[in-house]
C-alpha positions, 0 to 999 in steps of 0.5 A: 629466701626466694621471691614468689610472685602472686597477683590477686584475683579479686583486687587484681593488683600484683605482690611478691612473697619470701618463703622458704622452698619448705613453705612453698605449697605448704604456707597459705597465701593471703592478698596483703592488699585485701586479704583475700586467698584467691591468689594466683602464681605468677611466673617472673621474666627468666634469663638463659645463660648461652655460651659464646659458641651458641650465640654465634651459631644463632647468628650463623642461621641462613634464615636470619640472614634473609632479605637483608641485602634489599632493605637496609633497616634489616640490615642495620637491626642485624648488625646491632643485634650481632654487635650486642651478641659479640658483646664487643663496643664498636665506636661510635661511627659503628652505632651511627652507621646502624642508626642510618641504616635502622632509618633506612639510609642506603648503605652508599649513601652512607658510604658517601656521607662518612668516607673516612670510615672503614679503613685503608678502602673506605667504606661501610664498616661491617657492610663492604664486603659481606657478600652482596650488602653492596647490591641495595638497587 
């Protein structure tokens, strides 16, 4: 049976009610905290299932990608937010290189403080290479 939350305008405090989708708008709605029917209909948190293509088109946005190459705090919250959008576990050198950016570190003083990261050429992960992420003056 369906959950259908309420929330009491006389009390004010908040309740939930199982009823079949029959009863609903048929079955009155009584408080069961003070009996009262003055009642209102309170919408619950929604999820909305998107595909793997939609959710890198929203990332593709040229919008999204405005002011990152001057503030390395944005930077850091859209490489977070494409990391939980891919849905893939980066390691945790990754996620310590997004907390120092979301702190506001400078991506070559990053670099400069963890130079194993990245591979054959060193580097920032996810930032070397990313068309100007190198130009934070």
């Amino acid at each position: 049976m369906p959950t259908y939350q309420y929330r009491c305008l006389n009390c004010r405090k908040r309740f939930e009610i199982f009823m079949t989708f029959e009863e609903y708008g048929v079955r009155s709605v009584t408080c069961p905290h003070c009996e009262s029917d003055q009642v209102q209909r309170r919408i619950g948190r929604i999820r909305v299932a998107r595909s793997e293509e939609s959710r890198l088109e929203s990332m593709a946005d040229p919008a999204s990608l405005e002011g990152l190459e001057n503030d390395p705090k944005a930077l850091g919250r859209m490489m977070r937010r494409m990391s939980n959008e891919l849905g893939e576990e980066m390691g945790p050198e990754f996620d310590e290189v997004i907390d120092r950016l979301e702190a506001g570190q400078h991506p070559d003083d990053i670099e400069k403080a963890m130079p194993d990261l990245g591979g054959d050429g060193g580097g920032v992960p996810g930032v070397d290479g990313m068309g100007g992420m190198d130009d934070f003056d």
